[in-house]
N, C-alpha and C positions, 0 to 999 in steps of 0.2 A: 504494500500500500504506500501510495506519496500524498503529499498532500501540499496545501497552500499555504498554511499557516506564516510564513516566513513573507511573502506577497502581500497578505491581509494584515498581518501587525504594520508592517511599512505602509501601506492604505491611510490606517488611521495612526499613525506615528504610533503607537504602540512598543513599548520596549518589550523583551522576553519575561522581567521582574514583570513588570504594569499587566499583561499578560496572565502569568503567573498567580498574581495576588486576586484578579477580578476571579478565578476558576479556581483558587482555593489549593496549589498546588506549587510543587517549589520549583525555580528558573531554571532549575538543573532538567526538570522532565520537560519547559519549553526548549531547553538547549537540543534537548534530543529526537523531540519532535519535530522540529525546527533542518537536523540534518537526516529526519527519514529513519531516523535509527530504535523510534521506541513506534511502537503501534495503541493507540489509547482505546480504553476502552467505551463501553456505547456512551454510556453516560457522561464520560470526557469529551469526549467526542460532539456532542450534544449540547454541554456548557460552551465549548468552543464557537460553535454550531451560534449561538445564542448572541457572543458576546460580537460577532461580526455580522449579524443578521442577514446571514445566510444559510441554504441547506448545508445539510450535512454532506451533502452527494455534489459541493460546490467549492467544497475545504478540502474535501478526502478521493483518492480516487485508485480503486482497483489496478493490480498489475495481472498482466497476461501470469504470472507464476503464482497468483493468489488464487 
């Protein structure tokens, strides 16, 4: 899975902390979502989802090996 996340914080100037602190979670897991390397879960996924007011399915996006 990849995602937008890193597009969308720079959208709304957003840092990884600012980020972080609105979805209750610490910079280190936006650091890693940020390089593709953690996969969140639905409900992470969904705060995310929430705090860019956009789908989920507009942040996140399937790969051919998933």
């Amino acid at each position: 899975m990849t995602n937008r996340i890193k597009v969308e914080r720079a959208i709304l100037n957003l840092t990884q902390e600012d980020l972080a602190n609105r979805i209750s979670v610490s910079r280190q897991t936006i650091t890693a979502l940020d390089a593709n390397k953690y996969e969140p879960s639905t409900v992470l996924a969904l705060k995310i989802a929430r705090v860019f007011s956009k789908p989920v399915e507009e942040i996140f996006f399937l790969e051919d090996k998933d």
